[in-house]
N, C-alpha and C positions, 0 to 999 in steps of 0.2 A: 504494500500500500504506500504509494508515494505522496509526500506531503507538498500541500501549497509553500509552505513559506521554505523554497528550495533554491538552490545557486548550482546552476547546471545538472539539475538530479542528483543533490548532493542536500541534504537537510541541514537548516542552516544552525537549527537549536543545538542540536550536539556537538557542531562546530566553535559555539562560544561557550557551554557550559564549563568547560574545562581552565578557561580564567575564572570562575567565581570559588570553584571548586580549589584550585590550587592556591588563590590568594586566602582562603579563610582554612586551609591544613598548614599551611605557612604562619598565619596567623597564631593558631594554636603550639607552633615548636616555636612560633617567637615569646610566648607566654611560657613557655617550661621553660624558654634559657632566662628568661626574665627570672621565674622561682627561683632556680638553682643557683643564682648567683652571679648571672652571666652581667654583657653590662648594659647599662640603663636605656642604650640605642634599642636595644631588643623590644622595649618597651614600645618606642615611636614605629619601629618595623610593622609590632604587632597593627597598631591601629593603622595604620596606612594601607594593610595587606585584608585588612576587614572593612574599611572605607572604600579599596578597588575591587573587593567581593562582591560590595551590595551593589555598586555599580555596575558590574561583570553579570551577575545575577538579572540585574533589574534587563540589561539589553537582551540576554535572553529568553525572559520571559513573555516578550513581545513574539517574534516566531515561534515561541513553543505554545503560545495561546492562540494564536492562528492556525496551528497544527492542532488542536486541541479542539477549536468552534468547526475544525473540516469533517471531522471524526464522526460518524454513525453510531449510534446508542447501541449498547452492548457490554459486555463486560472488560473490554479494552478502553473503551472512553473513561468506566467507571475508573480503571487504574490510573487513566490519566488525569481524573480529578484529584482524586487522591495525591497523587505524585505534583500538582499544582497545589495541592491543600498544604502536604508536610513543605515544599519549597515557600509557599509566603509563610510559614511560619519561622523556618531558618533566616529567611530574610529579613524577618520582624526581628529576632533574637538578636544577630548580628548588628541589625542598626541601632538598636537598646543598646551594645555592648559597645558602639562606635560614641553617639551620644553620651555616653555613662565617662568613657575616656574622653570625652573630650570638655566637659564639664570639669573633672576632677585630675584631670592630666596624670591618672595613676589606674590604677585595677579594679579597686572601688567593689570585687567580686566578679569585676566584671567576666573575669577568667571561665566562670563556670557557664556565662552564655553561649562563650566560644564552643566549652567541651559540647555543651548540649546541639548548638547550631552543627558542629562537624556531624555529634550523634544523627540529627535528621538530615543532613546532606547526606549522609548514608544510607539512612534508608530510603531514600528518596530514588537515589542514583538506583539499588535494585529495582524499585518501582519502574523506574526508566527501561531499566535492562529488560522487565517484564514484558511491557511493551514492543518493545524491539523484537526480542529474539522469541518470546511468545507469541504476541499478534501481528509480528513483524509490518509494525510504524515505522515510516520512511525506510524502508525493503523493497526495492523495486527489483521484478522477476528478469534476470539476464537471458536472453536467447539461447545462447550458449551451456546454461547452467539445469541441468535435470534434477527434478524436485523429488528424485528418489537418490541422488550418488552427485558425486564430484566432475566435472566436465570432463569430457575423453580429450585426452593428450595427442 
């Protein structure tokens, strides 16, 4: 099933997920070196890499919600709501955590938004991969590719 919001038959949502993704697990080891002692840079790394998450986040969630409003009802949509439900909530987490640090220019607790926001980026990301590789979203069928075995060589 190929998706509307695509860039030459290439889906464009999973294309950018992977900056919000990597800025807020970034985020999160800049908050453990920040714990353990490391030095206080760690500290600004962290909020700058959960500031370009929500950001990173946010330009994704435009294709993946157009991807989302294209979908026929069923229990691949419901996944996809889902999978849009736990993402605004990591992204709500995230921005509480960015806000919080930027208020009090320190941690504030804020550390445990991160843990929790990584927590639902993860399950979210399965939710995705449900998607994908179970109802195969933005899967488009190759000519070449038999839907029982691997292309003959």
């Amino acid at each position: 099933m190929s998706t509307p919001a695509s860039f030459k038959g290439h889906p464009i949502h999973p294309m950018l997920v992977p900056l919000a993704i990597g800025l807020w697990i970034f985020a999160l080891v800049a908050d453990v070196m920040t714990r353990v002692g490391g030095a206080p840079a760690w500290r600004t790394v962290a909020f700058y890499a959960i500031g370009g998450g929500v950001v990173g986040a946010l330009l994704a969630a435009v294709p993946g919600l157009i991807d989302l409003f294209s979908m026929s009802a069923g229990p691949t949509k419901r996944i996809g709501l889902w999978h849009m439900s736990v993402n605004l909530l990591a992204v709500a987490l995230f921005a509480t955590a960015f806000v919080m640090r930027l208020r009090t220019s320190g941690h504030s607790g804020s550390i445990l938004f991160t843990v929790l926001g990584v927590a639902l980026i993860s399950m979210s990301g399965w939710l995705g991969g449900e998607m994908v590789y179970v109802g195969g979203v933005g899967v488009t069928a190759s000519a070449g590719n038999s839907p029982t075995g691997p292309p003959a060589a």
